[in-house]
C-alpha positions as CSV (number, residue, x, y, z in Angstrom):
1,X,8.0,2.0,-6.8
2,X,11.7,0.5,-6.4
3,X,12.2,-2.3,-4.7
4,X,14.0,-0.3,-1.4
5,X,10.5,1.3,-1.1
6,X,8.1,-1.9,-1.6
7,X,10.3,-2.9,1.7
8,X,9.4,0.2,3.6
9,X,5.4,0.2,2.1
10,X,6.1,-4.0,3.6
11,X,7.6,-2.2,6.9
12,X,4.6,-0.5,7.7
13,X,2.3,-3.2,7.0
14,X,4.3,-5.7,9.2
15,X,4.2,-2.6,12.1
16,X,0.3,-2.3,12.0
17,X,-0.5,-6.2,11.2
18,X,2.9,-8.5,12.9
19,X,1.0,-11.4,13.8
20,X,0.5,-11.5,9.8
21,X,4.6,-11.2,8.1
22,X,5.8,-13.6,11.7
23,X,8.1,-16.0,10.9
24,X,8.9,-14.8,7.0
25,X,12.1,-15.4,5.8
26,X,14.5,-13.2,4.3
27,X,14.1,-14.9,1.1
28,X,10.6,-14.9,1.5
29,X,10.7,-10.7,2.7
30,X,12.6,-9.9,-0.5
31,X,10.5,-12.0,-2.7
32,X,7.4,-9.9,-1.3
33,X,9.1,-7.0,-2.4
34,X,9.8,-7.5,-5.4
35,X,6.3,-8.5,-6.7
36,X,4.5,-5.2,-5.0
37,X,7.5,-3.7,-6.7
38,X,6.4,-4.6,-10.1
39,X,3.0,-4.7,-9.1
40,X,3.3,-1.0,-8.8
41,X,6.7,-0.4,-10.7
42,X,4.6,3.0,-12.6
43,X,3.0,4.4,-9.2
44,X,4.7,6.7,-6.9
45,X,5.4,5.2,-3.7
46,X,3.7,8.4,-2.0
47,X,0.6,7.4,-3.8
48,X,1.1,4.0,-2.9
49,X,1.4,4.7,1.1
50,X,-1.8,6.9,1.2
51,X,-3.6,3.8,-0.1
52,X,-2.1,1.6,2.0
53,X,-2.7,4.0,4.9
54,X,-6.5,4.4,4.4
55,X,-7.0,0.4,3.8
56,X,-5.2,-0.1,7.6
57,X,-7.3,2.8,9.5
58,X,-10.3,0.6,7.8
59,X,-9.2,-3.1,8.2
60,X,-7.9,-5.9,11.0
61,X,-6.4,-8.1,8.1
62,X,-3.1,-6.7,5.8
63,X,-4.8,-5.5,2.2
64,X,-3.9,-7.4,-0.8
65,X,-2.3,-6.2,-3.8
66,X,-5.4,-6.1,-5.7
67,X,-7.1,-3.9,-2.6
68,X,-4.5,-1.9,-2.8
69,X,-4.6,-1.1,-6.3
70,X,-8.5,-0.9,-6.0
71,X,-8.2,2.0,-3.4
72,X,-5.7,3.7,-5.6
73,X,-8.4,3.8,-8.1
74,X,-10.7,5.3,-5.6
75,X,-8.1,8.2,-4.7
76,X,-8.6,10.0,-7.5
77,X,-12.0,10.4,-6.9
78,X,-11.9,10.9,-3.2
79,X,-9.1,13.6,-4.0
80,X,-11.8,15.4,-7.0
81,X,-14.6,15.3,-4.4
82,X,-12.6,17.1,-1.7
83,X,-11.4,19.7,-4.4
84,X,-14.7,20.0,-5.5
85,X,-16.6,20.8,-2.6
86,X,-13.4,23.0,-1.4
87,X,-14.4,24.8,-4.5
88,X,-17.9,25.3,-3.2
């Protein structure tokens, strides 16, 4: 993931929790960016939105990197269970 799309992952995050990035500075926005940039320099930032998406449809507070990178671990399952029983 690039840096121009850890701000739009950090656009959609602000848009389903505002009360949460309120009052951030610019400086403070870009530093955000960068560290879920590196955080998940090696991850497609497709991948990276479906995890981000399922942890907001199942939480009130914005996830943490750490959640975030938990759930990805979880997609490849969830995606191998759905193939599987498509399979069925």
């Amino acid at each position: 993931m690039t840096d121009k799309e850890a701000v739009q992952i950090l656009a959609i995050l602000k848009a389903a929790y505002p009360n949460s990035y309120k009052g951030m500075s610019k400086d403070e926005a870009r530093a955000t960016a960068t560290v879920w940039a590196v955080q998940f320099a090696d991850i497609p930032v497709q991948v990276v939105s479906i995890a981000v998406n399922k942890l907001i449809s199942s939480s009130p507070f914005p996830p943490a990197i750490c959640e975030v990178k938990t759930k990805l671990g979880s997609l490849y399952w969830e995606a191998k269970e759905m193939l599987d029983s498509d399979m069925r």
